[in-house]
Structure formats: structure tokens, C-alpha cells
PDBQT receptor file of N, H, CA, C and O in Angstrom, charges set to zero:
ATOM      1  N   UNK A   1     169.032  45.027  80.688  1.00  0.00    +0.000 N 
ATOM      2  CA  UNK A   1     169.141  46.145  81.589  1.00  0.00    +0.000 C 
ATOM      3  C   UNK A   1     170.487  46.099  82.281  1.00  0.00    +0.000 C 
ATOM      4  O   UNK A   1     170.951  45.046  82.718  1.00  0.00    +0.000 OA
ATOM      5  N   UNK A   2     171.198  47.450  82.381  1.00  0.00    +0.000 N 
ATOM      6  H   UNK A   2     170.821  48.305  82.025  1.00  0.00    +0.000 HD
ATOM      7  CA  UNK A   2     172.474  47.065  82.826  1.00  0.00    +0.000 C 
ATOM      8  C   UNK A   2     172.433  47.914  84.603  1.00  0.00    +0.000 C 
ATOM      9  O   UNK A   2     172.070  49.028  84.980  1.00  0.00    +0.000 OA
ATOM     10  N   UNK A   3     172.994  46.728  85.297  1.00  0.00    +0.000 N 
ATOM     11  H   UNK A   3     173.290  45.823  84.991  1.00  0.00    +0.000 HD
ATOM     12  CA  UNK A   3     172.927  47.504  86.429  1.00  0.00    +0.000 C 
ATOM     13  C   UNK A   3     174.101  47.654  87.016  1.00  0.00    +0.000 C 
ATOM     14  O   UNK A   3     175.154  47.125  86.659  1.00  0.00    +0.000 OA
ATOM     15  N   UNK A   4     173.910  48.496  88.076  1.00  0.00    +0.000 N 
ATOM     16  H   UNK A   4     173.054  48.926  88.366  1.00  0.00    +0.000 HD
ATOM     17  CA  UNK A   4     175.679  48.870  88.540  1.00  0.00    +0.000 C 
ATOM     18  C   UNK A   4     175.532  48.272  90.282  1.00  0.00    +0.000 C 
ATOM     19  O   UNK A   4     174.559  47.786  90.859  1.00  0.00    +0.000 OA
ATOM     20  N   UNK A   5     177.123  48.591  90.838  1.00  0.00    +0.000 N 
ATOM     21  H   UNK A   5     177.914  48.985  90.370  1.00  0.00    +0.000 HD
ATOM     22  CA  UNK A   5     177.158  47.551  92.172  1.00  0.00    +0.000 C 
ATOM     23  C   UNK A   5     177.182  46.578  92.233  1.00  0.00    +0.000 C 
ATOM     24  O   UNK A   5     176.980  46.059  93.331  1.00  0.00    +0.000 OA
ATOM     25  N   UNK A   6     177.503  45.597  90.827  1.00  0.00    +0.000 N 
ATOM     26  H   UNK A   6     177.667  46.019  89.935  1.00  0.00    +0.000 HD
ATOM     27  CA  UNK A   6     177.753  44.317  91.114  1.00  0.00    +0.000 C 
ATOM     28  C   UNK A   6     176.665  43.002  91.215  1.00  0.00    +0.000 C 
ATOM     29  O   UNK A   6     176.779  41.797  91.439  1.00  0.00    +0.000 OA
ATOM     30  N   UNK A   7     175.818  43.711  90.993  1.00  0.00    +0.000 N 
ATOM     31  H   UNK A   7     175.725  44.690  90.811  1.00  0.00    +0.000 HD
ATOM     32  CA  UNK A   7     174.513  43.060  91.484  1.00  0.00    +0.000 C 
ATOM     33  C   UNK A   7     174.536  41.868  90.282  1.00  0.00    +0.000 C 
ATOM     34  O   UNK A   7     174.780  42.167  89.113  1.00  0.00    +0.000 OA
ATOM     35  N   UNK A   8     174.278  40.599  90.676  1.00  0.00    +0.000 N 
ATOM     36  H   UNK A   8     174.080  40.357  91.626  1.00  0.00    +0.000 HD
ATOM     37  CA  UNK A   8     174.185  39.555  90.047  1.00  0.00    +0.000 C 
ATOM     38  C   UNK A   8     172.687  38.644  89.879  1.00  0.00    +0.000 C 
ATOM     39  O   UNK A   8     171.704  38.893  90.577  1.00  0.00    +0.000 OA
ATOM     40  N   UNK A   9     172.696  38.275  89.523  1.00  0.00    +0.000 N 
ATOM     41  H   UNK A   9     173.495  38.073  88.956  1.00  0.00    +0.000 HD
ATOM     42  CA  UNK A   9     171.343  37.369  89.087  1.00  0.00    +0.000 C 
ATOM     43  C   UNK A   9     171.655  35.766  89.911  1.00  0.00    +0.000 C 
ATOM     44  O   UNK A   9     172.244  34.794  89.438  1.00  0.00    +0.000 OA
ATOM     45  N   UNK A  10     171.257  35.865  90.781  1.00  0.00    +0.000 N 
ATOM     46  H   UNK A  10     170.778  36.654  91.165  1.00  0.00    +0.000 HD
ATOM     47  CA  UNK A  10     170.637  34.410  91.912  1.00  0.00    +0.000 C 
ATOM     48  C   UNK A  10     171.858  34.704  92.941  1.00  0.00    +0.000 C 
ATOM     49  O   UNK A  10     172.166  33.789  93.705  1.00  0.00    +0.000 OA
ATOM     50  N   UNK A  11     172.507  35.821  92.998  1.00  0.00    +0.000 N 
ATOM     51  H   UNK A  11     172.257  36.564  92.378  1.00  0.00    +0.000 HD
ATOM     52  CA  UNK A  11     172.887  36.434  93.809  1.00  0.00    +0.000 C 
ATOM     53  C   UNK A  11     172.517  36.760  95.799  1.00  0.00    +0.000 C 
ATOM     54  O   UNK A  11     171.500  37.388  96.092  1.00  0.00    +0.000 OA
ATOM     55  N   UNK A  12     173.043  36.476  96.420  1.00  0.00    +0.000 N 
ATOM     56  H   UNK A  12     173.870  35.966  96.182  1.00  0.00    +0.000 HD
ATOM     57  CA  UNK A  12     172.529  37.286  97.908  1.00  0.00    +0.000 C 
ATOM     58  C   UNK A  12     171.740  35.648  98.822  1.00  0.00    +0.000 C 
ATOM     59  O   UNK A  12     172.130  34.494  98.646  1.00  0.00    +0.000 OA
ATOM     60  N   UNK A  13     170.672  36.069  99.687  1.00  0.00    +0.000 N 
ATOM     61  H   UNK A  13     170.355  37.007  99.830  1.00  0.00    +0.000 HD
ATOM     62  CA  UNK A  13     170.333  34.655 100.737  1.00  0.00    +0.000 C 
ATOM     63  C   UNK A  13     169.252  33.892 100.037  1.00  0.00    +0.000 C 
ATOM     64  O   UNK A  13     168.226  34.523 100.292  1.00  0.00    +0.000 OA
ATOM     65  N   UNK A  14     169.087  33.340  99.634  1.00  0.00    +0.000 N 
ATOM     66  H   UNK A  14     169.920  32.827  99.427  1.00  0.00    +0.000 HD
ATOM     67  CA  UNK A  14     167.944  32.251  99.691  1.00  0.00    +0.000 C 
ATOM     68  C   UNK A  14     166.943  32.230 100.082  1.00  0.00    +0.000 C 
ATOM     69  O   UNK A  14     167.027  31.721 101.199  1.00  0.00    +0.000 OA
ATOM     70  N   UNK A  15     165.495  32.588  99.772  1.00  0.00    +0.000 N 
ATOM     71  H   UNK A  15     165.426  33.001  98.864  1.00  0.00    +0.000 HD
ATOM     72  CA  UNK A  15     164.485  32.666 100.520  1.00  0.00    +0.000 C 
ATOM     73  C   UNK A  15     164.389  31.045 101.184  1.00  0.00    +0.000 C 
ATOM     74  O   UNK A  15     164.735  29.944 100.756  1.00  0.00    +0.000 OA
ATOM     75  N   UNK A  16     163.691  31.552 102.533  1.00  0.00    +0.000 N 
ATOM     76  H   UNK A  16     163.409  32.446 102.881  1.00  0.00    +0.000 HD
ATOM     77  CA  UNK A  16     162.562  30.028 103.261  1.00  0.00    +0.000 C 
ATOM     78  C   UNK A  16     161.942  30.187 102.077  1.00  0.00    +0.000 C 
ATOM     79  O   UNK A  16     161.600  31.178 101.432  1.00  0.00    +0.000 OA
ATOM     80  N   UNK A  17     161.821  28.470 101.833  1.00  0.00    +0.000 N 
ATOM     81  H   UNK A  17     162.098  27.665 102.357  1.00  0.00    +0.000 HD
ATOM     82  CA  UNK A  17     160.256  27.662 101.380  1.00  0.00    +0.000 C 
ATOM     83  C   UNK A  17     159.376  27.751 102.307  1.00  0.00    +0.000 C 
ATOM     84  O   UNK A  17     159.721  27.312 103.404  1.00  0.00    +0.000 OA
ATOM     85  N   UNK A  18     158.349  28.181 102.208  1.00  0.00    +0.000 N 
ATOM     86  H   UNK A  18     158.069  28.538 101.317  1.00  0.00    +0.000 HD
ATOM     87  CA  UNK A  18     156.937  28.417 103.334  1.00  0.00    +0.000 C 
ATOM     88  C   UNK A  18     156.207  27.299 102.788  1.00  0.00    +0.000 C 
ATOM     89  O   UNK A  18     156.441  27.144 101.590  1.00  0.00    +0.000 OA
ATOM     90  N   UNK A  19     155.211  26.281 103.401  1.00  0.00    +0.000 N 
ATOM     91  H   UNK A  19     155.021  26.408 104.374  1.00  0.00    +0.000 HD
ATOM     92  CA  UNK A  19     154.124  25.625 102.713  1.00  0.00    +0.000 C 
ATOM     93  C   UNK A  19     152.801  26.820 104.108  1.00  0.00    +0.000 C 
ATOM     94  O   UNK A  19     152.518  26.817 105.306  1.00  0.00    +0.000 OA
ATOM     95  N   UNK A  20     152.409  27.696 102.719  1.00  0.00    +0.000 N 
ATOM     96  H   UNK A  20     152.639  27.699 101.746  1.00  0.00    +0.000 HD
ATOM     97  CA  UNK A  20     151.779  28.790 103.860  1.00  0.00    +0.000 C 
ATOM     98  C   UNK A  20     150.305  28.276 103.759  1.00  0.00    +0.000 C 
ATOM     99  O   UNK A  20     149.557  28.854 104.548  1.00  0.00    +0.000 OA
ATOM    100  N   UNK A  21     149.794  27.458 103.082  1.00  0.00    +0.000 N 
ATOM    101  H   UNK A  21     150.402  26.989 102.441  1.00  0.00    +0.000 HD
ATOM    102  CA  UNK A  21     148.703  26.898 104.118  1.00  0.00    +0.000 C 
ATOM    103  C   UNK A  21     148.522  25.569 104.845  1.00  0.00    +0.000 C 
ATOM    104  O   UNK A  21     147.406  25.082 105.025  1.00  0.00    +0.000 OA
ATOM    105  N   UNK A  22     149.605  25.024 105.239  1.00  0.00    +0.000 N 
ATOM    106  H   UNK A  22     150.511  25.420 105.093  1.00  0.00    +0.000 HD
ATOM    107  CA  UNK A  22     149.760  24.486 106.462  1.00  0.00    +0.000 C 
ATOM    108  C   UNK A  22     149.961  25.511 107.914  1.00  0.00    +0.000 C 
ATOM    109  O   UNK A  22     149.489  25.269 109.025  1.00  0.00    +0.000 OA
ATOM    110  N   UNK A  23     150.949  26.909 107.449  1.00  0.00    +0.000 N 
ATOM    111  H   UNK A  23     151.333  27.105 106.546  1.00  0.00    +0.000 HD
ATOM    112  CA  UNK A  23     151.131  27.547 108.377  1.00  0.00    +0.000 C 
ATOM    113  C   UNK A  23     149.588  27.773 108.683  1.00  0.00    +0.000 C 
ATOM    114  O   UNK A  23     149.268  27.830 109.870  1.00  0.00    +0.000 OA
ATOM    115  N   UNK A  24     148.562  27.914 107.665  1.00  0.00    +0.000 N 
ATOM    116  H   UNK A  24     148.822  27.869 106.700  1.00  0.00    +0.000 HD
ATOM    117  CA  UNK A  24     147.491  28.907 108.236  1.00  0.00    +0.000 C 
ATOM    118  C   UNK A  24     146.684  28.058 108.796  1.00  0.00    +0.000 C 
ATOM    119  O   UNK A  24     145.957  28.454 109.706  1.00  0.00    +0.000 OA
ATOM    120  N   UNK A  25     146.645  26.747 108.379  1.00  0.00    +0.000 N 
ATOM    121  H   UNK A  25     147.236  26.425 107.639  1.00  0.00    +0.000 HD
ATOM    122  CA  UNK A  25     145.686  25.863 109.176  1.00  0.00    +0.000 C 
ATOM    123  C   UNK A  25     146.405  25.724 110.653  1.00  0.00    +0.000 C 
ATOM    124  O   UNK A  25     145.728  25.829 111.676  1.00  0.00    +0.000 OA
ATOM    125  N   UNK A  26     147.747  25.495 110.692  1.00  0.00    +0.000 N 
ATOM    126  H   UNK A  26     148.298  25.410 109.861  1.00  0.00    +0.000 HD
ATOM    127  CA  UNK A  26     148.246  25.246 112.401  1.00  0.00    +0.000 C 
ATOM    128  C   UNK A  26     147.952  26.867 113.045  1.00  0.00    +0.000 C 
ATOM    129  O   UNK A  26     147.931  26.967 114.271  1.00  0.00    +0.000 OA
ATOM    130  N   UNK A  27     147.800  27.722 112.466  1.00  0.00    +0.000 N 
ATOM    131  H   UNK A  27     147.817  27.641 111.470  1.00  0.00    +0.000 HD
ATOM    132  CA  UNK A  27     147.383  29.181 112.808  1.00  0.00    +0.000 C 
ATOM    133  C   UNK A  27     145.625  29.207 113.772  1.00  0.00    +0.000 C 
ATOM    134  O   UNK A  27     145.145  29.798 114.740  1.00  0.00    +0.000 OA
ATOM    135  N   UNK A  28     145.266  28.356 112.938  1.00  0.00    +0.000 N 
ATOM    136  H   UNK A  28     145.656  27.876 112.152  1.00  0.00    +0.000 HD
ATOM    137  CA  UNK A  28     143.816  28.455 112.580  1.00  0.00    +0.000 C 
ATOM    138  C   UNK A  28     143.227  27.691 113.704  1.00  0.00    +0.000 C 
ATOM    139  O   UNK A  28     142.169  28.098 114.185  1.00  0.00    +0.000 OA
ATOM    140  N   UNK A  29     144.002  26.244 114.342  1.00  0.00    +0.000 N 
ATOM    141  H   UNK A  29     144.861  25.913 113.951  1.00  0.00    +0.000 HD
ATOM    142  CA  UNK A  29     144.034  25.812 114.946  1.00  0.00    +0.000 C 
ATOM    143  C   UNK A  29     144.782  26.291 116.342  1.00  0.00    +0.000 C 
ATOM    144  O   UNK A  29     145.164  25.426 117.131  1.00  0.00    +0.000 OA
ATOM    145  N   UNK A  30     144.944  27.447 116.573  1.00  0.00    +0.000 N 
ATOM    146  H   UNK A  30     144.634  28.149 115.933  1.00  0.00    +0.000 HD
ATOM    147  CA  UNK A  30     145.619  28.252 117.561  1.00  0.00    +0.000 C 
ATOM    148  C   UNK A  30     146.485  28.032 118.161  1.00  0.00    +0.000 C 
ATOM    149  O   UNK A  30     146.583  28.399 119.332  1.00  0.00    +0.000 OA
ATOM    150  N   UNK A  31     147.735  27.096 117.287  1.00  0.00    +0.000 N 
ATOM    151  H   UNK A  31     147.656  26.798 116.335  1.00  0.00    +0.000 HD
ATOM    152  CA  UNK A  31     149.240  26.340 117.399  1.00  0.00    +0.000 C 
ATOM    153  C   UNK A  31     150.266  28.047 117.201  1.00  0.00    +0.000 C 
ATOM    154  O   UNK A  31     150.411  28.441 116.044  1.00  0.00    +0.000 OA
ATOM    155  N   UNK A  32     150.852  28.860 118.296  1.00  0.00    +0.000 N 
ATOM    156  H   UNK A  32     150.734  28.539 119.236  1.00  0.00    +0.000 HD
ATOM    157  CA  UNK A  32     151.804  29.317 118.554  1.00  0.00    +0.000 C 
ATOM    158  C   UNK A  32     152.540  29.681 117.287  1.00  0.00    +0.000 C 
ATOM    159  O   UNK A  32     152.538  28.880 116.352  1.00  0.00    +0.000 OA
ATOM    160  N   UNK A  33     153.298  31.072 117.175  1.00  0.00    +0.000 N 
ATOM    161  H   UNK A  33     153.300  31.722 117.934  1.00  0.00    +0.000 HD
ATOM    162  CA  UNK A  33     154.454  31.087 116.238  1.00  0.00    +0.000 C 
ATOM    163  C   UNK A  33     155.712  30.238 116.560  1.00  0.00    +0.000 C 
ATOM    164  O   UNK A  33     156.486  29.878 115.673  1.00  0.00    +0.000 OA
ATOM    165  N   UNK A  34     155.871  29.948 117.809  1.00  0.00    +0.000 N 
ATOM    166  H   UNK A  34     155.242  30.241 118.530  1.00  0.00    +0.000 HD
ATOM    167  CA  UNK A  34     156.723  28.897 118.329  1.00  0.00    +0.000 C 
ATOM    168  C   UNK A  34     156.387  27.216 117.732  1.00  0.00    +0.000 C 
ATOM    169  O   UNK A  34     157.228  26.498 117.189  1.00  0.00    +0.000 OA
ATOM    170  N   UNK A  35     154.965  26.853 117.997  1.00  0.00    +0.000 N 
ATOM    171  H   UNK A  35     154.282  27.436 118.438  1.00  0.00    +0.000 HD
ATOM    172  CA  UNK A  35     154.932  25.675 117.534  1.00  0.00    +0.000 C 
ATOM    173  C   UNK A  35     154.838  25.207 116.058  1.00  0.00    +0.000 C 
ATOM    174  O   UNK A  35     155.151  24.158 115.494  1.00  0.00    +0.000 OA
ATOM    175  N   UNK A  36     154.216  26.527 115.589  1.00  0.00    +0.000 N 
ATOM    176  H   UNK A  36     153.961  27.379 116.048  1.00  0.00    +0.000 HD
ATOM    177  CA  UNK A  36     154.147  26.567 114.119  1.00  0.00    +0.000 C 
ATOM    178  C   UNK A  36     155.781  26.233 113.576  1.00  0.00    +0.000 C 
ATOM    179  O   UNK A  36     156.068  25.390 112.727  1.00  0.00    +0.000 OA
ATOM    180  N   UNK A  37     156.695  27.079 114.264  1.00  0.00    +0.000 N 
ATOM    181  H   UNK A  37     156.461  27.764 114.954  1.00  0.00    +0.000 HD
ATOM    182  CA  UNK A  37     158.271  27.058 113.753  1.00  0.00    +0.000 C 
ATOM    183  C   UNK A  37     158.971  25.834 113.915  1.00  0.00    +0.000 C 
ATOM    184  O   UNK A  37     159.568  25.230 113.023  1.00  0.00    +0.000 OA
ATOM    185  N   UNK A  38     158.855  25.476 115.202  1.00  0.00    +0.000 N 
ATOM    186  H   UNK A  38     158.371  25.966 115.927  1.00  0.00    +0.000 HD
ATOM    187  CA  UNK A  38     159.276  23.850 115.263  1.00  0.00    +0.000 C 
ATOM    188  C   UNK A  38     158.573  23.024 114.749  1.00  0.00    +0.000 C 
ATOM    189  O   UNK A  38     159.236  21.988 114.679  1.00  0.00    +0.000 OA
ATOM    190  N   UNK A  39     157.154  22.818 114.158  1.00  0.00    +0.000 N 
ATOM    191  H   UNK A  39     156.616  23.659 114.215  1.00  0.00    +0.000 HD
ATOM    192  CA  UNK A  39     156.567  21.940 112.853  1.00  0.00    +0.000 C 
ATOM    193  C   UNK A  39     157.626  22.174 111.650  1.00  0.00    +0.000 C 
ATOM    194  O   UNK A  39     158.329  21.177 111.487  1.00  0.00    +0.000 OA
ATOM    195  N   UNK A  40     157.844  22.974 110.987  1.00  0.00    +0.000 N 
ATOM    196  H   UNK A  40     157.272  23.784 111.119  1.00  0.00    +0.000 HD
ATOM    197  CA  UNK A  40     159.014  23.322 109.693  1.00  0.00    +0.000 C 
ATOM    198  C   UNK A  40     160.252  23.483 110.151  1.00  0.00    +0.000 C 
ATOM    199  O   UNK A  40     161.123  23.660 109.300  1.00  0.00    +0.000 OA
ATOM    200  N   UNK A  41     160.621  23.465 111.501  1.00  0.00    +0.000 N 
ATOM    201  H   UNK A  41     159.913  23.321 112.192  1.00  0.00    +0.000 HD
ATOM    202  CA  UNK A  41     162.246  23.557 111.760  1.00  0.00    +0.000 C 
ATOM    203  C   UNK A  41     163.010  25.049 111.494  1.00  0.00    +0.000 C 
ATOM    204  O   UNK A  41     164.166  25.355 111.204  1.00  0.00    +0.000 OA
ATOM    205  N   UNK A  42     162.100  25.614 111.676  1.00  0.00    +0.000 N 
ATOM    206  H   UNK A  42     161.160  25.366 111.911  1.00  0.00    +0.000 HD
ATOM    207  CA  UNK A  42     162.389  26.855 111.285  1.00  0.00    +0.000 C 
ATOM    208  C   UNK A  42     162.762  28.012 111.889  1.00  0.00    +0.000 C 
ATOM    209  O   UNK A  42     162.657  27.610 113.048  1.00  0.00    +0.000 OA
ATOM    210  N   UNK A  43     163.089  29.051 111.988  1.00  0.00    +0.000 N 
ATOM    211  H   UNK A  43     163.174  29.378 111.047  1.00  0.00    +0.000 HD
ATOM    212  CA  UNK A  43     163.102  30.037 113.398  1.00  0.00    +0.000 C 
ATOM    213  C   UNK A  43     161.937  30.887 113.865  1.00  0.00    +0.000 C 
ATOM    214  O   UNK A  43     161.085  31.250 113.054  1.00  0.00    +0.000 OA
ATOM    215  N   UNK A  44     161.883  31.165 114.944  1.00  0.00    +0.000 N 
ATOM    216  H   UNK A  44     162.575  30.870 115.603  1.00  0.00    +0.000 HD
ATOM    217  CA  UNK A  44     160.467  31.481 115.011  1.00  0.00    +0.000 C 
ATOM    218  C   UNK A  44     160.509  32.693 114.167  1.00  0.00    +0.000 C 
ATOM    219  O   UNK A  44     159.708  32.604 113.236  1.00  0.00    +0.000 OA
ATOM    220  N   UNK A  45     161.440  34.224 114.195  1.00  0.00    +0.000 N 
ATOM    221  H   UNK A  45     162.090  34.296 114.951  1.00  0.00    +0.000 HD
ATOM    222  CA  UNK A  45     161.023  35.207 113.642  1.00  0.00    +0.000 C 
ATOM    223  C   UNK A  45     160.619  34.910 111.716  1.00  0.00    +0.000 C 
ATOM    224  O   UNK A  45     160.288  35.783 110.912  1.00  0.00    +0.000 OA
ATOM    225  N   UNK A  46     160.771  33.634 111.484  1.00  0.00    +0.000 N 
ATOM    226  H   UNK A  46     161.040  32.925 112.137  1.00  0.00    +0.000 HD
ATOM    227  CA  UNK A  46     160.383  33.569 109.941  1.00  0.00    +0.000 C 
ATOM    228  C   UNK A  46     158.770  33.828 110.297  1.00  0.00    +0.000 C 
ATOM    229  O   UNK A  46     158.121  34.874 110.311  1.00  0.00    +0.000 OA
ATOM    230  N   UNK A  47     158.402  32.478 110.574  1.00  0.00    +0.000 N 
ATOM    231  H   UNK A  47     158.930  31.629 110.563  1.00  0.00    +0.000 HD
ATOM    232  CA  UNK A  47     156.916  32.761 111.191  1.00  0.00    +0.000 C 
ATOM    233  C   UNK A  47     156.257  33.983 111.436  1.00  0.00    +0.000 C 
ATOM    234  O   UNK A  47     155.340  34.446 110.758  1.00  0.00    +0.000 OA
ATOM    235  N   UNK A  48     156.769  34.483 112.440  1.00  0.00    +0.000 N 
ATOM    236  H   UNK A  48     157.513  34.107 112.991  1.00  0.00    +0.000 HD
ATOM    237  CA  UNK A  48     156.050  36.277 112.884  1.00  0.00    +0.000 C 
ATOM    238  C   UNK A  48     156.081  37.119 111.157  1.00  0.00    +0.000 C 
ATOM    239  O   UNK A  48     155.137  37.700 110.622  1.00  0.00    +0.000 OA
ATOM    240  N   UNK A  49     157.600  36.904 110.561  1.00  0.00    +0.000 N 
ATOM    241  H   UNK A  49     158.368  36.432 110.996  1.00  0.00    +0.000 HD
ATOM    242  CA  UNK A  49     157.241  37.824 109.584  1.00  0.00    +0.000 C 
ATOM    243  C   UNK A  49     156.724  37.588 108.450  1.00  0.00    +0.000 C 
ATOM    244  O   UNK A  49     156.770  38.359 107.492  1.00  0.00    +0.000 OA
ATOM    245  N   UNK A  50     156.182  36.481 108.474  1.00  0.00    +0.000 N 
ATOM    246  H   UNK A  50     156.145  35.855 109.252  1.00  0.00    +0.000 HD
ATOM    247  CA  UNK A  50     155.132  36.242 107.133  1.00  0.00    +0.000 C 
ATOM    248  C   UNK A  50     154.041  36.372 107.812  1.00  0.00    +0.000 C 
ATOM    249  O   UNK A  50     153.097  36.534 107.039  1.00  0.00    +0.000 OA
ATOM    250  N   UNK A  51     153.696  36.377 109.020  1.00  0.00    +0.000 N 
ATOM    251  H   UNK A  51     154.464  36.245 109.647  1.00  0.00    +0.000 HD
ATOM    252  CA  UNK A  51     151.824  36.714 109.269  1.00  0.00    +0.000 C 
ATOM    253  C   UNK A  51     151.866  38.570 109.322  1.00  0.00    +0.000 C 
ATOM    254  O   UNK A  51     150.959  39.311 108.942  1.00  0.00    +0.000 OA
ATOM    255  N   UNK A  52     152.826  38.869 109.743  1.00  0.00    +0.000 N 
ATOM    256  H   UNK A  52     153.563  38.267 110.052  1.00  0.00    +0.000 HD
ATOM    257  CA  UNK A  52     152.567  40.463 110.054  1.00  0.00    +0.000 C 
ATOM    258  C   UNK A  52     153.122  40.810 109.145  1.00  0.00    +0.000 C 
ATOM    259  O   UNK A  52     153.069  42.036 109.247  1.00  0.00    +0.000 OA
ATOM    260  N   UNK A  53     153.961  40.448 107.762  1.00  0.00    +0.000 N 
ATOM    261  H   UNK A  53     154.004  39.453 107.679  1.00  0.00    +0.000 HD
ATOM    262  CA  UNK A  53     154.169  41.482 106.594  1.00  0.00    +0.000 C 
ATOM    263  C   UNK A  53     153.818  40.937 105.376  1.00  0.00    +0.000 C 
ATOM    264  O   UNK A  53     153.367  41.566 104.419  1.00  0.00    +0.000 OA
ATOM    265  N   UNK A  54     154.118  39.290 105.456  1.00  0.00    +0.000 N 
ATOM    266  H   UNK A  54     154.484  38.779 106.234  1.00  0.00    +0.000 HD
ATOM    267  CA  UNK A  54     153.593  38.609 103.950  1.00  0.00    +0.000 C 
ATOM    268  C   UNK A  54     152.210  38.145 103.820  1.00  0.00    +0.000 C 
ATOM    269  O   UNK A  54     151.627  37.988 102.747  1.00  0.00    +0.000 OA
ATOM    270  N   UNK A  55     151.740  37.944 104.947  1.00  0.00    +0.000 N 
ATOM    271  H   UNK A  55     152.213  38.071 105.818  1.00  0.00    +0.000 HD
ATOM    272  CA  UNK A  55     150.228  37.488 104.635  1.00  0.00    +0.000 C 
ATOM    273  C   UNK A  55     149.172  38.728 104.198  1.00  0.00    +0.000 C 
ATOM    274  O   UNK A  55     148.373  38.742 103.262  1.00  0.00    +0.000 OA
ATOM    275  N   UNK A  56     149.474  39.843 105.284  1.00  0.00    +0.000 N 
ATOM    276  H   UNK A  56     150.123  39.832 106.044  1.00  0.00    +0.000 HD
ATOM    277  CA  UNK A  56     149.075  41.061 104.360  1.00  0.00    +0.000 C 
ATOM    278  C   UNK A  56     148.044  41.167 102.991  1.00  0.00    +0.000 C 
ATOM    279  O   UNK A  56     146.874  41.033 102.632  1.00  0.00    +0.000 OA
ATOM    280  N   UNK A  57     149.390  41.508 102.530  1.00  0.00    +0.000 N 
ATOM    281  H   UNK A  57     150.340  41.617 102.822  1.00  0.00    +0.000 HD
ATOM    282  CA  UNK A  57     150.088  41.542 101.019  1.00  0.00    +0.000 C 
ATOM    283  C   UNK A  57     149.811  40.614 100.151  1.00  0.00    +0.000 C 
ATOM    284  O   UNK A  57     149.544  40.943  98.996  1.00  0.00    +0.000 OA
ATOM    285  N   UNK A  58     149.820  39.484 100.479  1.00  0.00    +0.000 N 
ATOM    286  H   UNK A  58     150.037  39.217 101.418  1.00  0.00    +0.000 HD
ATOM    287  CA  UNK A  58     149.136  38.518  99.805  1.00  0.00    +0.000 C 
ATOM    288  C   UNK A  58     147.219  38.609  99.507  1.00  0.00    +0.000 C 
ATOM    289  O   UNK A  58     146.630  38.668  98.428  1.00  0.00    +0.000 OA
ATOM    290  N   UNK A  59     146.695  38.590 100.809  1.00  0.00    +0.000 N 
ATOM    291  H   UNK A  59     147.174  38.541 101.685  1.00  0.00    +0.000 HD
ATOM    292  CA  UNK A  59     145.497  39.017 101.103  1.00  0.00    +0.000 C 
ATOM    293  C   UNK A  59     145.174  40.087 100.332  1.00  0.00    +0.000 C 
ATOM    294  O   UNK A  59     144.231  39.914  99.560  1.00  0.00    +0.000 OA
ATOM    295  N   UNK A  60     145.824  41.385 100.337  1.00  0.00    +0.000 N 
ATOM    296  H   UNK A  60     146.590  41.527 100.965  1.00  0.00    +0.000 HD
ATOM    297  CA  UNK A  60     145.622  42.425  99.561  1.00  0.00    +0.000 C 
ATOM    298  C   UNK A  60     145.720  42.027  98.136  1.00  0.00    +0.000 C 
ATOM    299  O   UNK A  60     144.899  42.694  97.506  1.00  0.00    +0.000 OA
ATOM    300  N   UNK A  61     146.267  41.357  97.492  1.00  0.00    +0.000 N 
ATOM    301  H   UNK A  61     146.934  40.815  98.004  1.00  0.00    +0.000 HD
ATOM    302  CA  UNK A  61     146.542  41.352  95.547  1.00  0.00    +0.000 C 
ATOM    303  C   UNK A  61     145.642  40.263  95.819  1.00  0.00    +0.000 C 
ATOM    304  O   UNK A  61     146.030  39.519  94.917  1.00  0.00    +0.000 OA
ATOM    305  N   UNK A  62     144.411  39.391  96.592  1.00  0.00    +0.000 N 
ATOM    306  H   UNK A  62     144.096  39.995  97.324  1.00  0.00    +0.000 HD
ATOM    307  CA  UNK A  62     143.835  38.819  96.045  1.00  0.00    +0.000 C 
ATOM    308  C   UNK A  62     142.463  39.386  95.856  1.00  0.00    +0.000 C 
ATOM    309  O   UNK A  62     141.617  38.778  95.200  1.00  0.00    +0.000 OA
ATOM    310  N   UNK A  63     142.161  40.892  96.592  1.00  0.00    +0.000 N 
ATOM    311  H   UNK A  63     142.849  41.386  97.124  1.00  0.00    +0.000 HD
ATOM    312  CA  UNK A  63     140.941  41.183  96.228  1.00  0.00    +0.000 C 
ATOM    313  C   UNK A  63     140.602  41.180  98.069  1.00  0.00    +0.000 C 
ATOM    314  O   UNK A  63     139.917  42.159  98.369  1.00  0.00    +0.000 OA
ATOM    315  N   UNK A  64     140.808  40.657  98.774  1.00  0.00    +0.000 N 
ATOM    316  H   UNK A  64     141.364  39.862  98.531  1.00  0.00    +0.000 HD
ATOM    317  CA  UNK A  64     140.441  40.530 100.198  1.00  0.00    +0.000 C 
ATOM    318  C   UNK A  64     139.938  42.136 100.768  1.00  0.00    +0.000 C 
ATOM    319  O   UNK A  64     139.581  42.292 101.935  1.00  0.00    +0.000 OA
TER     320      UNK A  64
């Protein structure tokens, strides 16, 4: 497929590695998007946007 703009293959930022059910058990256990983020070193808005846009979505393609 040929694409235009330059666009490259492994191109652009790097996703976070999530281990997302640790996030959901420290979730589950009612540990903060703050404390959840400093367990992985992470920033907090990663956190917020995998429960309010990736967990979703996930939930949804499993049948949930």
C-alpha cells in the first residue's frame, strides 16, 4: 500500500507498556490514579486515559 506524507513504518512516539491488570487490581483495591501512576512511574494522565478511553473499548470487543 503506498502512502503519502511521509508516513513511515515504526515511525512517531512509542506507546506506554501498561501491565493493565495490575492497574485493575490497584483500581479494585481503591489505590488513586495518582498512586496507581507512581506504582509504574508513570504520569498520572496515562492512567486517567486508559480507564476512561482504553478500558472501554477493550470491555466492549470482549462481549462485556
Amino acid at each position: 500500500m503506498k502512502t503519502h506524507g511521509g508516513q513511515r513504518t515504526g515511525s512517531g512516539r512509542k506507546r506506554t507498556l501498561l501491565n493493565t491488570r495490575r492497574m485493575w487490581v490497584l483500581r479494585e483495591q481503591g489505590k488513586s490514579y495518582r498512586q496507581i501512576a507512581e506504582a509504574f512511574d508513570i504520569p498520572t494522565h496515562i492512567v486517567s486515559y486508559y480507564f476512561r478511553f482504553i478500558a472501554p473499548k477493550e470491555n466492549n470487543d470482549k462481549g462485556q
